[in-house]
N, C-alpha and C positions, 0 to 999 in steps of 0.2 A: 664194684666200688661206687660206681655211678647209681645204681640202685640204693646201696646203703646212706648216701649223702642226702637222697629226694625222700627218704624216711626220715631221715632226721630232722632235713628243712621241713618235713608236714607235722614232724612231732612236737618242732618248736615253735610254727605257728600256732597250731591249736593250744599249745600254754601260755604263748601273747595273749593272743584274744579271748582267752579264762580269764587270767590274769589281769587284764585290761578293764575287760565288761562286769565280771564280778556276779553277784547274786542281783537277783531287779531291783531297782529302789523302790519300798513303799512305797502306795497311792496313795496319795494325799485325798483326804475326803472332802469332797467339795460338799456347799452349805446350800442346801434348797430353797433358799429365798433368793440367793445372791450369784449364787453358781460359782463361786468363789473359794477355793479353799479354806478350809477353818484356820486359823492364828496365822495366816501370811499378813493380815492387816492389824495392827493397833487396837485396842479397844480402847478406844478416848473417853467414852462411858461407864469404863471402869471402877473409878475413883467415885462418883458422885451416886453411882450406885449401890454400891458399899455404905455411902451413908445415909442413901435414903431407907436403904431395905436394916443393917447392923445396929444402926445408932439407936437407944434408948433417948435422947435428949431430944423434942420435939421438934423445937427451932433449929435445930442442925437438919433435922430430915425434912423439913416442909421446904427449907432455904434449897436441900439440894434437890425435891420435888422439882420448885420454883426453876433451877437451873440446868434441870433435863429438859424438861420443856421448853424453855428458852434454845436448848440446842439441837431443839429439835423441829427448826424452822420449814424445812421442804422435803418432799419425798425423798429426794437422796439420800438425805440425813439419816431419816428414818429406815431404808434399809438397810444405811451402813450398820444402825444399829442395831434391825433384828438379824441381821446377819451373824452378830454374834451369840450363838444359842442361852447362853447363858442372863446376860440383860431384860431378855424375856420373860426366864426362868423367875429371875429376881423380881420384874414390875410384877408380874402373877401374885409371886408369893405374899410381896407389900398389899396388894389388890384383897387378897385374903384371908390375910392376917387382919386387915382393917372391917371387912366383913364380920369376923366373927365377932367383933368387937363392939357390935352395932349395939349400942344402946348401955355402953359400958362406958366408967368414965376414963378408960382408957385410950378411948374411940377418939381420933383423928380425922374429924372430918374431913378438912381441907387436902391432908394429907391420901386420904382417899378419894376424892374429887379429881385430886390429877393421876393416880392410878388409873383411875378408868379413863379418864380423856386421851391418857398416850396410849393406852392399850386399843381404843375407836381410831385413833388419827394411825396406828400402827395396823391396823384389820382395814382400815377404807383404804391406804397407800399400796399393800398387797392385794392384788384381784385375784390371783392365786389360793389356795389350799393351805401355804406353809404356815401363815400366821397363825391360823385359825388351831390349826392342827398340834401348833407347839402350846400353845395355850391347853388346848385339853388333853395335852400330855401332863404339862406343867399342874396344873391341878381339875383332877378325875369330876372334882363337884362342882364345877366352874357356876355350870346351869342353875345347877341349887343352891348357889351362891348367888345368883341373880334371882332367884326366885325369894329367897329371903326379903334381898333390900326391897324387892316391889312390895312385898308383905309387910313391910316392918313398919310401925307407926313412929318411928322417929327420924329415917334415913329422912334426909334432904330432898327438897322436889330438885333441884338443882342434878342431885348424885342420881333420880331416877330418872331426867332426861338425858343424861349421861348415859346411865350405861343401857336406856332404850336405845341411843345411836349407836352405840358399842355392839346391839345386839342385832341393828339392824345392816351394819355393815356387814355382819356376819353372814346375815341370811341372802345377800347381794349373791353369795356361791352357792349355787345349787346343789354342788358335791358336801359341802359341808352342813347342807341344810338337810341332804338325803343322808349323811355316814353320822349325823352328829345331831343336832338340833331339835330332829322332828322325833327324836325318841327322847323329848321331855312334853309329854303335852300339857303341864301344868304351867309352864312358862310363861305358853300363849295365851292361856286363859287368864293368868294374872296382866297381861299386858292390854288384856281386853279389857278388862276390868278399868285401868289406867286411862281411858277413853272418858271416862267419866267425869276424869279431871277438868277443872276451868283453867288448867294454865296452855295455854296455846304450844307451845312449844313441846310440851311433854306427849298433848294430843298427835300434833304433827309427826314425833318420832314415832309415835306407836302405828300410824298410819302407815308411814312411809316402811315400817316391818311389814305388814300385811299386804300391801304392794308385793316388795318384793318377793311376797310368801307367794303370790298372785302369779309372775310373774314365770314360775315355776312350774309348769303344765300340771305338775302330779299332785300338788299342794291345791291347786283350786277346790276344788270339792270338799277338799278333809279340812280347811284351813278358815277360807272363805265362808262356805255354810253352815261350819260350825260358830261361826261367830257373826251371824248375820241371824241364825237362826237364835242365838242367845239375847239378841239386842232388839227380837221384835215386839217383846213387852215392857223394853226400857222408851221414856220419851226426855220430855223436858230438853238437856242439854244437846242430849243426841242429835237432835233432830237437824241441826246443824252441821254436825259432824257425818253424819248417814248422809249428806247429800251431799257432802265434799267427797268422803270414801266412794259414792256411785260415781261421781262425775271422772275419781281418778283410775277407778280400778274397770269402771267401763262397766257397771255390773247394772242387772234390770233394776229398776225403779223397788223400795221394798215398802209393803203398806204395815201402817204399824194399827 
Protein backbone atom coordinates (compact mmCIF):
# COMPACT_ATOMS: atom_id res chain seq x y z
CA UNK A 1 0.00 0.00 0.00
CA UNK A 2 2.74 2.25 1.07
CA UNK A 3 4.55 1.39 -2.17
CA UNK A 4 1.46 2.02 -4.29
CA UNK A 5 0.90 5.65 -2.62
CA UNK A 6 4.90 6.83 -3.31
CA UNK A 7 4.02 5.89 -7.14
CA UNK A 8 1.39 7.88 -7.27
CA UNK A 9 2.90 10.96 -5.20
CA UNK A 10 6.01 10.66 -7.97
CA UNK A 11 3.39 10.25 -10.78
CA UNK A 12 1.64 13.31 -9.81
CA UNK A 13 4.62 15.29 -9.24
CA UNK A 14 6.01 14.76 -12.51
CA UNK A 15 2.64 16.10 -14.05
CA UNK A 16 2.80 19.35 -11.66
CA UNK A 17 5.92 20.25 -12.94
CA UNK A 18 5.05 19.34 -16.89
CA UNK A 19 2.08 21.01 -16.31
CA UNK A 20 3.66 24.06 -14.59
CA UNK A 21 7.04 24.62 -16.79
CA UNK A 22 5.39 23.67 -20.03
CA UNK A 23 7.35 23.79 -23.40
CA UNK A 24 10.60 26.60 -23.14
CA UNK A 25 9.56 29.94 -24.01
CA UNK A 26 10.99 31.30 -27.32
CA UNK A 27 14.32 33.35 -27.32
CA UNK A 28 13.91 36.49 -27.88
CA UNK A 29 16.47 37.68 -30.38
CA UNK A 30 18.60 40.18 -29.13
CA UNK A 31 19.76 43.18 -31.62
CA UNK A 32 23.60 43.45 -32.37
CA UNK A 33 24.07 47.09 -32.00
CA UNK A 34 22.19 47.35 -28.71
CA UNK A 35 22.04 43.95 -27.20
CA UNK A 36 18.60 44.49 -26.65
CA UNK A 37 15.86 42.53 -27.73
CA UNK A 38 14.16 43.27 -30.93
CA UNK A 39 10.42 45.08 -30.31
CA UNK A 40 10.69 45.11 -26.28
CA UNK A 41 11.34 49.14 -27.02
CA UNK A 42 9.15 51.57 -29.04
CA UNK A 43 10.23 52.68 -32.21
CA UNK A 44 9.68 56.62 -31.83
CA UNK A 45 11.15 56.83 -35.28
CA UNK A 46 8.70 55.08 -36.69
CA UNK A 47 6.18 57.65 -37.79
CA UNK A 48 8.59 60.16 -39.44
CA UNK A 49 10.23 57.44 -41.21
CA UNK A 50 7.45 56.45 -42.97
CA UNK A 51 7.39 59.80 -44.25
CA UNK A 52 10.63 60.58 -45.07
CA UNK A 53 11.23 57.12 -47.15
CA UNK A 54 6.81 56.72 -48.42
CA UNK A 55 5.73 60.09 -49.17
CA UNK A 56 5.65 61.40 -52.82
CA UNK A 57 5.15 65.18 -51.68
CA UNK A 58 8.78 66.78 -51.15
CA UNK A 59 8.15 69.25 -48.35
CA UNK A 60 6.59 66.40 -46.19
CA UNK A 61 9.86 64.26 -46.66
CA UNK A 62 12.62 67.03 -46.39
CA UNK A 63 10.31 68.43 -43.01
CA UNK A 64 10.43 64.87 -41.70
CA UNK A 65 14.38 64.54 -42.92
CA UNK A 66 14.79 67.90 -41.05
CA UNK A 67 13.01 66.19 -37.78
CA UNK A 68 15.06 62.86 -37.56
CA UNK A 69 17.91 64.67 -37.50
CA UNK A 70 16.84 67.03 -35.10
CA UNK A 71 16.21 63.71 -32.96
CA UNK A 72 18.95 62.56 -33.37
CA UNK A 73 20.89 64.72 -31.07
CA UNK A 74 23.51 62.18 -29.07
CA UNK A 75 24.82 58.85 -29.31
CA UNK A 76 22.19 57.39 -27.31
CA UNK A 77 19.64 58.43 -29.51
CA UNK A 78 21.36 57.22 -32.30
CA UNK A 79 21.54 53.71 -31.08
CA UNK A 80 18.31 53.70 -29.82
CA UNK A 81 17.55 54.05 -33.34
CA UNK A 82 19.84 51.79 -35.15
CA UNK A 83 18.76 49.49 -32.91
CA UNK A 84 15.81 49.12 -34.72
CA UNK A 85 16.82 47.02 -37.88
CA UNK A 86 14.42 48.37 -39.79
CA UNK A 87 15.01 52.51 -39.58
CA UNK A 88 18.26 51.56 -41.20
CA UNK A 89 16.84 49.58 -43.60
CA UNK A 90 14.61 52.66 -44.60
CA UNK A 91 17.52 55.75 -44.30
CA UNK A 92 19.49 53.14 -46.94
CA UNK A 93 16.84 52.76 -49.10
CA UNK A 94 15.78 56.95 -49.13
CA UNK A 95 20.01 57.24 -49.51
CA UNK A 96 19.49 55.22 -52.78
CA UNK A 97 16.68 55.98 -54.25
CA UNK A 98 18.08 59.67 -54.26
CA UNK A 99 21.37 58.35 -55.79
CA UNK A 100 19.77 56.90 -58.71
CA UNK A 101 18.28 60.02 -59.10
CA UNK A 102 21.30 62.15 -59.60
CA UNK A 103 21.06 64.34 -62.14
CA UNK A 104 17.05 63.74 -62.62
CA UNK A 105 14.59 66.34 -62.02
CA UNK A 106 13.29 64.10 -59.57
CA UNK A 107 16.45 64.38 -57.57
CA UNK A 108 16.19 65.80 -53.98
CA UNK A 109 18.98 67.17 -53.00
CA UNK A 110 18.58 68.32 -49.61
CA UNK A 111 16.72 65.39 -49.07
CA UNK A 112 19.76 63.38 -49.84
CA UNK A 113 22.23 65.52 -48.02
CA UNK A 114 20.65 64.28 -44.77
CA UNK A 115 20.42 60.74 -45.84
CA UNK A 116 23.90 60.51 -45.87
CA UNK A 117 24.73 62.77 -42.72
CA UNK A 118 22.57 60.40 -40.27
CA UNK A 119 23.93 57.45 -42.01
CA UNK A 120 28.03 59.24 -41.10
CA UNK A 121 26.71 60.34 -37.62
CA UNK A 122 25.02 56.69 -37.33
CA UNK A 123 28.64 54.66 -38.56
CA UNK A 124 30.94 57.33 -36.40
CA UNK A 125 28.51 56.65 -33.12
CA UNK A 126 28.91 52.71 -33.67
CA UNK A 127 32.89 51.56 -33.45
CA UNK A 128 31.57 48.33 -33.94
CA UNK A 129 30.85 46.08 -37.15
CA UNK A 130 26.78 46.33 -36.86
CA UNK A 131 26.29 49.54 -38.50
CA UNK A 132 28.41 49.03 -41.30
CA UNK A 133 27.22 45.58 -41.94
CA UNK A 134 23.43 46.40 -41.91
CA UNK A 135 23.88 48.95 -44.44
CA UNK A 136 25.65 46.45 -46.91
CA UNK A 137 22.94 44.17 -46.27
CA UNK A 138 20.50 46.93 -46.86
CA UNK A 139 21.82 47.62 -50.21
CA UNK A 140 24.48 45.22 -52.09
CA UNK A 141 25.86 48.43 -54.26
CA UNK A 142 26.16 50.74 -51.51
CA UNK A 143 30.07 51.27 -52.74
CA UNK A 144 28.88 51.87 -56.23
CA UNK A 145 26.61 54.15 -55.11
CA UNK A 146 29.22 56.12 -53.69
CA UNK A 147 31.32 55.81 -56.55
CA UNK A 148 28.70 57.22 -58.72
CA UNK A 149 28.09 60.57 -56.62
CA UNK A 150 32.09 61.11 -56.48
CA UNK A 151 31.81 60.61 -60.58
CA UNK A 152 28.71 62.62 -61.19
CA UNK A 153 29.21 66.13 -62.40
CA UNK A 154 26.17 67.38 -60.83
CA UNK A 155 26.04 65.89 -57.09
CA UNK A 156 26.83 68.71 -54.75
CA UNK A 157 30.43 69.32 -53.18
CA UNK A 158 28.52 69.63 -50.00
CA UNK A 159 26.86 65.80 -50.60
CA UNK A 160 30.61 64.62 -51.58
CA UNK A 161 32.12 65.73 -48.35
CA UNK A 162 29.35 64.13 -46.87
CA UNK A 163 29.43 60.95 -47.84
CA UNK A 164 33.60 61.13 -47.86
CA UNK A 165 33.02 61.37 -43.97
CA UNK A 166 30.36 58.66 -44.28
CA UNK A 167 32.99 56.61 -45.93
CA UNK A 168 35.56 57.46 -43.72
CA UNK A 169 33.97 56.57 -40.63
CA UNK A 170 33.61 53.41 -42.10
CA UNK A 171 37.05 52.72 -42.87
CA UNK A 172 37.87 53.75 -38.86
CA UNK A 173 36.95 49.36 -38.70
CA UNK A 174 39.37 47.36 -39.90
CA UNK A 175 37.10 44.38 -40.05
CA UNK A 176 34.80 46.07 -42.31
CA UNK A 177 37.67 47.66 -44.29
CA UNK A 178 39.12 43.92 -44.66
CA UNK A 179 35.29 41.91 -45.26
CA UNK A 180 33.78 44.89 -47.14
CA UNK A 181 35.52 48.10 -48.49
CA UNK A 182 38.86 47.07 -49.88
CA UNK A 183 37.14 44.72 -52.44
CA UNK A 184 35.92 48.05 -54.35
CA UNK A 185 39.18 49.61 -55.50
CA UNK A 186 37.59 51.94 -57.76
CA UNK A 187 36.24 53.84 -54.74
CA UNK A 188 39.66 54.78 -53.55
CA UNK A 189 40.84 55.90 -56.71
CA UNK A 190 37.92 58.23 -57.17
CA UNK A 191 38.52 59.55 -53.76
CA UNK A 192 41.87 60.29 -54.80
CA UNK A 193 41.07 62.00 -57.50
CA UNK A 194 38.81 64.27 -54.99
CA UNK A 195 42.28 65.47 -53.52
CA UNK A 196 42.39 67.79 -56.28
CA UNK A 197 39.60 69.60 -55.05
CA UNK A 198 40.09 73.56 -53.76
CA UNK A 199 37.47 73.08 -51.07
CA UNK A 200 39.28 72.42 -47.95
CA UNK A 201 36.96 70.28 -46.25
CA UNK A 202 36.19 67.83 -48.95
CA UNK A 203 40.32 67.48 -49.14
CA UNK A 204 40.48 67.01 -45.31
CA UNK A 205 37.72 64.20 -45.54
CA UNK A 206 39.51 62.29 -48.28
CA UNK A 207 42.65 62.57 -46.06
CA UNK A 208 41.33 61.74 -43.00
CA UNK A 209 39.99 58.19 -45.28
CA UNK A 210 43.65 57.38 -46.14
CA UNK A 211 44.78 57.87 -42.68
CA UNK A 212 42.65 55.60 -41.54
CA UNK A 213 43.29 53.28 -44.47
CA UNK A 214 47.01 53.92 -43.03
CA UNK A 215 46.25 53.14 -39.84
CA UNK A 216 45.43 49.48 -40.83
CA UNK A 217 48.82 47.61 -41.00
CA UNK A 218 47.68 45.46 -44.12
CA UNK A 219 46.30 48.60 -46.17
CA UNK A 220 49.68 50.41 -46.06
CA UNK A 221 51.47 49.29 -49.05
CA UNK A 222 48.18 48.57 -51.35
CA UNK A 223 46.53 51.73 -50.29
CA UNK A 224 49.20 54.37 -49.52
CA UNK A 225 51.59 53.47 -52.47
CA UNK A 226 49.16 53.27 -54.60
CA UNK A 227 48.12 56.60 -54.23
CA UNK A 228 51.34 58.24 -53.63
CA UNK A 229 52.61 56.54 -56.56
CA UNK A 230 49.72 58.17 -58.69
CA UNK A 231 50.12 61.65 -57.28
CA UNK A 232 53.96 61.93 -58.32
CA UNK A 233 53.34 63.66 -61.64
CA UNK A 234 50.42 65.67 -60.23
CA UNK A 235 51.80 69.31 -58.84
CA UNK A 236 50.16 72.67 -58.44
CA UNK A 237 47.53 72.26 -55.71
CA UNK A 238 49.04 69.19 -54.39
CA UNK A 239 51.75 70.14 -53.17
CA UNK A 240 50.15 71.43 -50.22
CA UNK A 241 48.13 68.81 -49.63
CA UNK A 242 51.22 65.98 -50.10
CA UNK A 243 52.90 67.80 -47.29
CA UNK A 244 49.91 67.90 -44.88
CA UNK A 245 49.31 63.79 -45.85
CA UNK A 246 53.38 63.36 -44.99
CA UNK A 247 53.32 65.21 -41.85
CA UNK A 248 49.86 63.16 -40.89
CA UNK A 249 50.43 59.77 -41.95
CA UNK A 250 54.25 60.00 -40.89
CA UNK A 251 55.27 58.91 -44.41
CA UNK A 252 59.04 59.65 -46.03
CA UNK A 253 59.23 62.92 -47.68
CA UNK A 254 58.01 62.32 -51.71
CA UNK A 255 60.05 64.10 -54.56
CA UNK A 256 57.65 65.17 -57.32
Amino acid sequence: MVRIQWTIHIILQASITNTMSGPPPPKKRKNASSGAPDGDSPNEFEEVMGKMKGTTDREVALKAAKKLKAMLPNGAKIKDFVSHKKNLEDLVAVFTRETSLLGTSMYQEDLHKYSISILANCCYTDKSTSTGTQIRKASRGFLDQAVRIFESTTSNIEIRVSMCRLIGNLCNNKDLVTSWLSSNTILFDRIALLLESTNDNLVTQCLRIFLSLSNHSFTRVSYLHLFINYKRRVGGMFKYNRKKLQTELRIPRIKV
